[in-house]
N, C-alpha and C positions, 0 to 999 in steps of 0.2 A: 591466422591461427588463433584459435582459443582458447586462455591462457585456461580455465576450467575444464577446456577436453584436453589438455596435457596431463594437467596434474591430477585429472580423474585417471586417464592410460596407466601414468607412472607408478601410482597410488597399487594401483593394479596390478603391475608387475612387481612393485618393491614387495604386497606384504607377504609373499609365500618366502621371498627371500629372508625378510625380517623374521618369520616365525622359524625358519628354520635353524638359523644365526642364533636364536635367543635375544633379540632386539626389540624396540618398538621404536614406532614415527612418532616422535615430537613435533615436528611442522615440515612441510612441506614446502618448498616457496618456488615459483617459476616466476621468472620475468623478463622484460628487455633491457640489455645492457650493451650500448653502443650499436653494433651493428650486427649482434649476435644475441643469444639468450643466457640466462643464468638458472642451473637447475641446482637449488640450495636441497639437502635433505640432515635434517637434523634429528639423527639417534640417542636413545638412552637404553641402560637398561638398569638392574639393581647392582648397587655397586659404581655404576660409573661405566660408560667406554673410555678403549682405549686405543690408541693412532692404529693398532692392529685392526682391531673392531671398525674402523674407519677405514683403511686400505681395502680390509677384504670386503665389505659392501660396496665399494667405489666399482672393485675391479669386475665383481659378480653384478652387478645394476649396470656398468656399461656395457658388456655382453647383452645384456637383455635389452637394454634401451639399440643399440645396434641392428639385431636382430631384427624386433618389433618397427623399429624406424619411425616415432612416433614423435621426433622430434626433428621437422625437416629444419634444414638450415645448421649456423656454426651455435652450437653450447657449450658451456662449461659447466663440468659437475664440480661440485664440496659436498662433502658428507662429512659432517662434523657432531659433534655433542653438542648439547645447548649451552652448557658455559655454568659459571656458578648464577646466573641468573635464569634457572631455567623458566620456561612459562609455565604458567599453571591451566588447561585450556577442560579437563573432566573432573568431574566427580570423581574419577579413581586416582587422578593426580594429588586434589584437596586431601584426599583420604590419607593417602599414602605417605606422604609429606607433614602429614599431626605433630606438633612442635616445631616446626622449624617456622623462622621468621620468613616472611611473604609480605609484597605491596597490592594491593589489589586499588584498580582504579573501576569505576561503575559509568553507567551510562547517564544514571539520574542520582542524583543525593540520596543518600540513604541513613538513615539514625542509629544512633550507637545505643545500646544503653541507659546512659549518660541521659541523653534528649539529644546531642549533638549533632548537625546533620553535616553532611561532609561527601563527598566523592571519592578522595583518596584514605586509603585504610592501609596504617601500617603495623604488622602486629607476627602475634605467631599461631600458627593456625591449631584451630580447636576437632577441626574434624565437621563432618557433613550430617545438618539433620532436618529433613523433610524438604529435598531441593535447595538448602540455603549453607553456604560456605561461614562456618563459625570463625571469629577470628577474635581473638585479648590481642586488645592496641595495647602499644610498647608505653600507654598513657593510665592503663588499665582496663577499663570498662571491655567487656563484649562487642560486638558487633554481629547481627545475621546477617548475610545480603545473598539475595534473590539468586541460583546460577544463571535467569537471560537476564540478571542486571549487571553482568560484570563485562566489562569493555573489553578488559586487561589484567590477567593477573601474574605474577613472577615473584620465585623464590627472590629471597634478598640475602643478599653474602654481608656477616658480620666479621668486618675486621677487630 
């Protein structure tokens, strides 16, 4: 089974659920766990979900994954929220998120401002301009970096 023709199917059925919900897919995740699979789907919307928001996409996506049978074999679903670490994965996440603190890791070094060149960037984000995620490190200085140079990026929860 191909874990890319799964989570292409699922993908498929979730988003009419999603749009109707007033939801969106944060990540996606299928994999092997033990002798069965694990089908992860990670929600948001403005505001936050909430364990409701989470039951009723569970209860409504296993109907449909049932039905379609697109998942031979034993799974387990979670539909969860991202957590206070959400990822950061478009352009309309960067956007969206302008001030809040963010870690962003890159593929290749990238220069600050400053001159500094570095991988990891931790800072609060400035918003998106011409393909490139702005971000003022918690050190000062600026940062652009490329959207295909960023590996990884997630909000960061300040205690």
């Amino acid at each position: 089974m191909a874990v890319v023709d799964v989570t292409g199917q699922v993908a498929e059925l979730l988003q009419p659920l999603l749009d109707e919900m007033g939801l969106e897919l944060v990540e996606l995740e299928f994999r092997k766990v033990g002798r069965g699979y694990l089908l992860r789907v990670f929600i948001d919307k403005p505001g936050g979900v909430n364990l409701d928001d989470c039951a009723d996409l569970s209860r409504e996506l296993s109907v449909q994954l049932d039905v379609e049978d697109c998942i031979p074999g034993r799974y387990n679903l979670e539909v969860s929220s991202p957590g206070l670490n959400r990822p950061l994965k478009s352009e309309r996440d960067f956007a969206r998120y302008q001030g809040q603190l963010a870690i962003i890791r890159t593929v290749e070094p990238q220069t600050d401002e400053k001159g500094s060149r570095r991988k990891t960037f931790l800072g609060f984000l400035q918003g998106i301009e011409e393909g490139c995620v702005v971000i003022r490190l918690k050190e000062g200085p600026l940062a652009r970096i490329p959207l295909e140079n960023i590996a990884k990026a997630n909000l960061e929860f300040e205690f």
